[in-house]
C-alpha positions as CSV (number, residue, x, y, z in Angstrom):
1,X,0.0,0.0,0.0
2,X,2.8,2.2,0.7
3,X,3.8,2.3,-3.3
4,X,0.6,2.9,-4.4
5,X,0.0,5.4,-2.1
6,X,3.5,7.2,-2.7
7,X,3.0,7.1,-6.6
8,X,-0.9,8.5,-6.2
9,X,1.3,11.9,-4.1
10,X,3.8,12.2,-6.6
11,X,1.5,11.6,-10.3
12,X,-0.9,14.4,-8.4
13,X,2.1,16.6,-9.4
14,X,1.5,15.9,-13.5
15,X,-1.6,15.4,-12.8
16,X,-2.0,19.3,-12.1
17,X,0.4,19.8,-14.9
18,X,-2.0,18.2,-17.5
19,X,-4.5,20.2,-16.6
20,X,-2.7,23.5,-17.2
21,X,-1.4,22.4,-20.5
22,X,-4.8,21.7,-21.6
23,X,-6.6,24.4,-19.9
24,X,-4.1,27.2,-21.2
25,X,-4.0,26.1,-24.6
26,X,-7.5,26.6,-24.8
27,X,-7.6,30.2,-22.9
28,X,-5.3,31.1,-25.4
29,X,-6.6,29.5,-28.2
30,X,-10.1,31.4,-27.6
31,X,-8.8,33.8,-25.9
32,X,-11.0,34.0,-22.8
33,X,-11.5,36.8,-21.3
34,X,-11.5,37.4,-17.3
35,X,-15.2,35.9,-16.3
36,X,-16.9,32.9,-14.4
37,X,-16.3,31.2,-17.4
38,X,-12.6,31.5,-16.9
39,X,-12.8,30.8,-13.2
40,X,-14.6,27.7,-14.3
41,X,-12.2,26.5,-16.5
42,X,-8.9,27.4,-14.6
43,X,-10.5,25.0,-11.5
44,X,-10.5,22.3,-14.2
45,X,-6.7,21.6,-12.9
46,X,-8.2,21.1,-9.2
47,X,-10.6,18.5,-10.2
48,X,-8.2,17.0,-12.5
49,X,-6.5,16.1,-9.2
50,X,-9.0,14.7,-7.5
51,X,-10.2,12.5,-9.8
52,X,-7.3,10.9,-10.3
53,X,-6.6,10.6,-7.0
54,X,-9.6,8.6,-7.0
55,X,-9.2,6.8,-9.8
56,X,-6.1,5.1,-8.1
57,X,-3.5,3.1,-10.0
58,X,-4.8,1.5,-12.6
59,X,-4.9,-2.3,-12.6
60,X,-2.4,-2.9,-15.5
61,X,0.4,-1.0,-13.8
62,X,3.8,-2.1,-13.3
63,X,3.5,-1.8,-9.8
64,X,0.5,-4.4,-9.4
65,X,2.2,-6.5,-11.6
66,X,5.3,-6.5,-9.5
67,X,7.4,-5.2,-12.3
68,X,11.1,-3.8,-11.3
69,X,11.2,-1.7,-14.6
70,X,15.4,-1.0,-13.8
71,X,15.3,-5.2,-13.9
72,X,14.4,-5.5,-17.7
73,X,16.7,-5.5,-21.1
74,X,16.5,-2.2,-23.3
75,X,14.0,-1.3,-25.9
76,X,11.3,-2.8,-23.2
77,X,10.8,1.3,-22.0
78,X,8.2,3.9,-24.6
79,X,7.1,7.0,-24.0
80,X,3.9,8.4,-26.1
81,X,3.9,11.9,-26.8
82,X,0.8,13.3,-28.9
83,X,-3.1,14.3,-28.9
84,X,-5.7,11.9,-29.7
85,X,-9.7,11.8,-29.7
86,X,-11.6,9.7,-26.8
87,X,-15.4,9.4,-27.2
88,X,-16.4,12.5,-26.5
89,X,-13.3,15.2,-26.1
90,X,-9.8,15.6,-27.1
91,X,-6.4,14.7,-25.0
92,X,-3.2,15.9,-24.7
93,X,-1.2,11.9,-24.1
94,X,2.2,12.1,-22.9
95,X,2.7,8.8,-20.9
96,X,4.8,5.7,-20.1
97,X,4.7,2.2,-20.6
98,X,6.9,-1.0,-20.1
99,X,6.5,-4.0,-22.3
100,X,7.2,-6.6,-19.9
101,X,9.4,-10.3,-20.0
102,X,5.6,-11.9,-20.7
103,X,5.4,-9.4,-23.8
104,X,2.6,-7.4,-22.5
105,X,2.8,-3.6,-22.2
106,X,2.0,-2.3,-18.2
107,X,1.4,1.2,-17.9
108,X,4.0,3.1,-15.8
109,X,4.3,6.7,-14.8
110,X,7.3,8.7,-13.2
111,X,5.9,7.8,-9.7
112,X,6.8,4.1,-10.5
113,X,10.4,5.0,-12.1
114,X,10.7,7.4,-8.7
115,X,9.6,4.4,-6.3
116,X,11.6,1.7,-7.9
117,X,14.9,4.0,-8.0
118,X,14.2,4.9,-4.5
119,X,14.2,1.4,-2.5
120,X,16.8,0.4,-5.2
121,X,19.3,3.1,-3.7
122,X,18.4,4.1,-0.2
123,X,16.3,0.8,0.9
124,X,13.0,-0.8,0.7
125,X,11.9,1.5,4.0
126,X,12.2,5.0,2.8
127,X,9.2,5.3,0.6
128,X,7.5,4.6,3.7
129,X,9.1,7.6,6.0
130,X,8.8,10.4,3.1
131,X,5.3,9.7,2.6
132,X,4.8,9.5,6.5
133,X,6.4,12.6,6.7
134,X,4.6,14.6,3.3
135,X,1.4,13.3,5.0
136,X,1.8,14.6,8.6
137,X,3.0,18.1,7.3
138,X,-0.7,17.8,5.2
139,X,-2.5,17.0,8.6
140,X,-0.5,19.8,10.1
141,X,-1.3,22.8,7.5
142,X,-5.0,21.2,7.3
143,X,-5.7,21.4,11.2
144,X,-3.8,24.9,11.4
145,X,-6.5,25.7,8.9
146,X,-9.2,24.6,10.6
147,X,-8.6,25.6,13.9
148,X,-7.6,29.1,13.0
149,X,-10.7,29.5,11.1
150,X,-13.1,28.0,13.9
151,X,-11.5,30.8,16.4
152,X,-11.7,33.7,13.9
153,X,-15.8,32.7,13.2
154,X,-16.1,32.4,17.1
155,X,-14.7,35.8,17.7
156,X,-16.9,37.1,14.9
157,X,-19.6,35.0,16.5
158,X,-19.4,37.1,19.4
159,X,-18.9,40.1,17.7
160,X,-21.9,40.1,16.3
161,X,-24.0,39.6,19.5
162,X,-23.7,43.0,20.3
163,X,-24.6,45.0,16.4
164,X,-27.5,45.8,14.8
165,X,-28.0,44.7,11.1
166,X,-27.1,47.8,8.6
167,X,-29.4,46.0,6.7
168,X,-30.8,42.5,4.8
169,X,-30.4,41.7,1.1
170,X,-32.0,38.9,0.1
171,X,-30.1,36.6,-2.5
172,X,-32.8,34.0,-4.0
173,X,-33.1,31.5,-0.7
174,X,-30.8,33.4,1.3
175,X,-30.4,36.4,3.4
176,X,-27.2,38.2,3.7
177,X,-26.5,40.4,7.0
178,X,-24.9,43.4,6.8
179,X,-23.4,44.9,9.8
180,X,-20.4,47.3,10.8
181,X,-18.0,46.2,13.3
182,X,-15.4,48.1,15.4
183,X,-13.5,44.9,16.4
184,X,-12.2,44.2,12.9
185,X,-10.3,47.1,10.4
186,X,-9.3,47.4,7.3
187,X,-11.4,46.2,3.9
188,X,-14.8,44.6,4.7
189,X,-15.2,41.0,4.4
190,X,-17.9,38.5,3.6
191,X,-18.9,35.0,4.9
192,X,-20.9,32.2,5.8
193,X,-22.8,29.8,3.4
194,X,-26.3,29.0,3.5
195,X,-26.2,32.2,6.0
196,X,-24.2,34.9,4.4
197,X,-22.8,37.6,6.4
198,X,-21.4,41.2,4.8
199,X,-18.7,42.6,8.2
200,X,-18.0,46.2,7.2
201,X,-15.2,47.7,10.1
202,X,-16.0,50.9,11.4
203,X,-13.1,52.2,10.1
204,X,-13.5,51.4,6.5
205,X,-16.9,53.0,7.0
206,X,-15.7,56.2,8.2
207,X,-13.5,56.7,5.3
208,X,-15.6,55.9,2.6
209,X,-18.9,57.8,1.3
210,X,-22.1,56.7,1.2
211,X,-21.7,55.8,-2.5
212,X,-18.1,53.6,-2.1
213,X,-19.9,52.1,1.1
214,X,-22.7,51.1,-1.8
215,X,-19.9,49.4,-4.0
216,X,-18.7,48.3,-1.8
217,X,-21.4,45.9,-0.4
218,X,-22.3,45.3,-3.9
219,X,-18.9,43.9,-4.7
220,X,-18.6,41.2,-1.5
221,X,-22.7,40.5,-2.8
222,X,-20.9,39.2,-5.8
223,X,-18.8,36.9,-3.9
224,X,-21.7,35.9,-1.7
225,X,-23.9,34.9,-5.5
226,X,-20.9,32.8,-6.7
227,X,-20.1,31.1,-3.3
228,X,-16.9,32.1,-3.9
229,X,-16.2,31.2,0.1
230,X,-17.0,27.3,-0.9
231,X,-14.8,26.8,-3.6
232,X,-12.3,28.9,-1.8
233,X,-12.3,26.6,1.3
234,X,-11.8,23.8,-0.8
235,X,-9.2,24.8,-3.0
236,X,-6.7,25.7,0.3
237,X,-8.1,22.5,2.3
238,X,-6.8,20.7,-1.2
239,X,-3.7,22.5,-1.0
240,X,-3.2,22.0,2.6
241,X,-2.8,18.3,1.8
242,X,-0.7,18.7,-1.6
243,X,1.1,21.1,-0.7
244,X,4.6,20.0,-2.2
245,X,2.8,20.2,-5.9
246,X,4.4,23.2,-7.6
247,X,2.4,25.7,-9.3
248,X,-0.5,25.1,-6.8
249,X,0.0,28.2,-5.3
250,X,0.3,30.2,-8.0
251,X,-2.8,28.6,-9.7
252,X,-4.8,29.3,-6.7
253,X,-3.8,33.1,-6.1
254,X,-4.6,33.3,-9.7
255,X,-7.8,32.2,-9.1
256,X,-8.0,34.8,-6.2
257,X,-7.1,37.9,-8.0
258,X,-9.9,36.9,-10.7
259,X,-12.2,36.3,-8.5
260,X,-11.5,39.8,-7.2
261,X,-12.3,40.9,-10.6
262,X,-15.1,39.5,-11.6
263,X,-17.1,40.2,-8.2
264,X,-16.2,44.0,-9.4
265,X,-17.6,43.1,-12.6
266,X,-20.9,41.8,-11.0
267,X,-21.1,45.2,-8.9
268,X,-21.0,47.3,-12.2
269,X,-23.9,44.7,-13.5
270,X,-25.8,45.3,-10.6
271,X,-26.4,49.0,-11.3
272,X,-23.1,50.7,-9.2
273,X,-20.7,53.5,-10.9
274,X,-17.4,51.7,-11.4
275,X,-15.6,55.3,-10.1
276,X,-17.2,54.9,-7.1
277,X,-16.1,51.6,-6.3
278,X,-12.2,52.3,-8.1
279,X,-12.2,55.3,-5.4
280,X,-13.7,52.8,-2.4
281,X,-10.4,50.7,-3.3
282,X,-7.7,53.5,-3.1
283,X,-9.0,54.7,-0.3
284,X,-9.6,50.7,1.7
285,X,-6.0,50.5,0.4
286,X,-4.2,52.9,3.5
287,X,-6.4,51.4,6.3
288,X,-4.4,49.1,8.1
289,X,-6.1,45.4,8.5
290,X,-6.6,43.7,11.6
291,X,-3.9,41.3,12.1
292,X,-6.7,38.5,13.4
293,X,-8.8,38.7,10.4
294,X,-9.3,35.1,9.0
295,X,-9.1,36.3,4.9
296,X,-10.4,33.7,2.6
297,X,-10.2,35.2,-0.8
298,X,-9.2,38.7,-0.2
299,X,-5.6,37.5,0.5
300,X,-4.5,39.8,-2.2
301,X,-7.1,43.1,-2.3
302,X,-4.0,44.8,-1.2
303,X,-1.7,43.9,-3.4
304,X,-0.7,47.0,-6.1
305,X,-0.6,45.5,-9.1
306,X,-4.0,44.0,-8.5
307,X,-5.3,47.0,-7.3
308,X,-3.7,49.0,-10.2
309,X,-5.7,46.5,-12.5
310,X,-8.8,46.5,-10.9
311,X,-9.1,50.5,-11.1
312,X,-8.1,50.0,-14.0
313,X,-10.6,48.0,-15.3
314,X,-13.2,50.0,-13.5
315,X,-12.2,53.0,-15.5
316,X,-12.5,51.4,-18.3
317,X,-8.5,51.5,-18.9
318,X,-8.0,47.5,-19.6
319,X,-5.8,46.6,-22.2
320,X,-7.2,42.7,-22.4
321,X,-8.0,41.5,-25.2
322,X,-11.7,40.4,-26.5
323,X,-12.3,36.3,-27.3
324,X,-12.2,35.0,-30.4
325,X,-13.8,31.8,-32.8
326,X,-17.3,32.7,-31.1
327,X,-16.4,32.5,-27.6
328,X,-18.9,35.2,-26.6
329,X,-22.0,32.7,-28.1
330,X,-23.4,31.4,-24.8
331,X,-23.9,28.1,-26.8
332,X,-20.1,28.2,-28.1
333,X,-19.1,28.5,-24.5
334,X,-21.0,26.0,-22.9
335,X,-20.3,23.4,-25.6
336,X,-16.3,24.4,-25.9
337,X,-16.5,24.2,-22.0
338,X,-17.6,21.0,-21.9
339,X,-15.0,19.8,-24.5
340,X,-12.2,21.1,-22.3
341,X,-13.5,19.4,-18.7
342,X,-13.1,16.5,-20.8
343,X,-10.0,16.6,-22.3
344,X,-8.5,17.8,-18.6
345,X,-10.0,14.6,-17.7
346,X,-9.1,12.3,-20.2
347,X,-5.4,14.3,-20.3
348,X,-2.2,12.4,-18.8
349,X,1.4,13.7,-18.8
350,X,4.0,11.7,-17.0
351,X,1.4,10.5,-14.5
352,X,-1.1,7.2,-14.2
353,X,-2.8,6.0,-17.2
354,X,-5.1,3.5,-18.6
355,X,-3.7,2.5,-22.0
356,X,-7.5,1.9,-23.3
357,X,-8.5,5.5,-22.3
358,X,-5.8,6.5,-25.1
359,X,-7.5,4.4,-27.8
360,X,-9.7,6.0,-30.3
361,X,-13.3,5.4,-30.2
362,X,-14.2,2.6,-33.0
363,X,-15.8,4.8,-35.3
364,X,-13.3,7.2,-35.5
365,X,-10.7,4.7,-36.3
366,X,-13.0,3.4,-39.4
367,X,-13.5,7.1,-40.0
368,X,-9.7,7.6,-40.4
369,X,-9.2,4.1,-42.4
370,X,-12.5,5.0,-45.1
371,X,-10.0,8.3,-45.7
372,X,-7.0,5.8,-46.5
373,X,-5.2,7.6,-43.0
């Protein structure tokens, strides 16, 4: 269990890495502009992850079979490198696979390679500590997580006892509270799930105008409509426990900063003057924030080239470019969408494979031999 267990923690690193390959050749092939729809498709790398995490090993593997891969004569290693067609989406196929002393071919990945090369030159127990140790710094960072965020809601908890709602929006089956604070400074911030909560700190009130205070609720209502706080929580809880993938981080500020944008974009929507919130931001910008305040997804409000953006963008200064090949069709986007879950799916690079999910469907195969290809 140990080796399968030890190659799932290492293939979740190209497992993340086929999904970026896929999912940024298509950004950039339709060139998708900053939107949900982009949000969408840059957590296609997240799930990737997951699902092959759950997928496991697959059955044919070398390391079911038993197979020392440094044991067997040359020529018995191949690596395929290429794109192919699967049912229903495209893939990108860059794998491994070991044709074995019985002659048949065993998928392998560079988890296997790493395994086998590890107990061959530090010893048959090490696998064992690093992946004791890689897991109990995932527990660790998880549990941080958790408890610091359990304290920071019971504080708020508290907190809240002793205001008076500002006001109640409700959002289709929920309500959102809206209520200034004095404990907390700095930018306002937005929680809760099925019962939303909008915290504005007395200090962010005092500095802004009636007007910015108005953008400014209607930009944390936008993160309340996309439950951005849900897919937050499980993006860091997933990076809590692979946190030794690179590129995680960086995907998931990404993420972040967009998510910043487009809950500006669904304030202008809503019927608030983009000047008015660009002027809330400058001004949030110079009030020092509480150094207590458990931030989800406003990590990076303060940072200046995000700010410098997001003004910006609110002043209609953006130099981004629009999408192309009929992205902005609501049809073309859901259908294109679809194409790329699957392909981010169906997509391996150096990690575990099924050698028939990289076979082409049979009537694509007869299609290709009717054309003499």
């Amino acid at each position: 269990m140990t080796a399968i267990f030890f190659n799932l923690l290492v293939n979740s690193i190209f497992s993340l890495l086929a999904g970026l390959l896929v999912v940024y050749f298509f950004l950039w092939l339709f060139r998708v502009e900053t939107s949900q729809w982009k949000l969408f498709l840059l957590s296609l790398p997240f799930v990737k992850i997951i699902y092959d995490l759950a997928r496991g090993v697959p059955k044919e593997s070398i390391l079911y079979s038993g197979i020392d891969i440094y044991t067997l004569p040359a020529k018995h290693q191949m690596f395929q490198l290429g794109i192919g067609l699967s049912h229903w989406s495209v893939y990108l196929n860059g794998v491994f696979s070991t044709t074995g002393l019985d002659g048949k071919i065993y998928n392998a990945s560079i988890g296997d390679y790493l395994i086998f090369w590890i107990q061959r030159k530090y010893g048959t127990e090490v696998p064992l500590i690093i992946l004791s140790a890689v897991l109990a710094i995932s527990a660790t960072l998880a549990v941080i997580r958790i408890v610091h965020g359990f304290r920071f809601e019971r504080k708020r908890r508290l907190d809240r006892l002793g205001r008076q709602s500002l006001r109640k929006i409700t959002l289709k089956f929920r309500s959102v509270d809206i209520y200034i604070s004095d404990k907390f400074s700095g930018t306002p911030f937005t929680g809760g799930v099925l019962k939303p909560y909008i915290c504005l700190p007395q200090d962010a009130v005092a500095n802004l105008s009636t007007e910015e205070i108005e953008a400014v609720i209607a930009h944390e209502l936008g993160h309340v409509r996309n439950f951005d706080l849900v897919t937050t929580i499980l993006i860091q809880m997933l990076g809590d426990v692979f946190w030794f993938v690179p590129f995680y981080r960086w995907l998931s500020r990404k993420i972040d900063r967009l998510r910043e944008v487009v809950a500006d974009q669904s304030a202008v929507k809503s019927g608030i003057d983009p000047t008015h919130l660009a002027s809330a931001l400058v001004k949030l910008k110079e009030i020092p924030d509480s150094n207590d305040k458990f931030v989800l997804y406003s990590a990076f409000f303060r940072e200046r080239s995000l700010l410098k953006e997001r003004v910006e963008r609110l002043l209609g200064k953006s130099n981004e470019k629009q999408s192309r090949f009929g992205w902005h069709n609501i049809w073309v986007k859901s259908f294109v969408s679809l194409a790329i879950a699957g392909a981010v799916i169906n997509s391996a690079f150096g990690g575990n494979n099924s050698t028939g999910a990289f076979q082409n469907p049979e009537w694509f195969t007869r299609l290709m031999q009717s054309l003499g290809l």
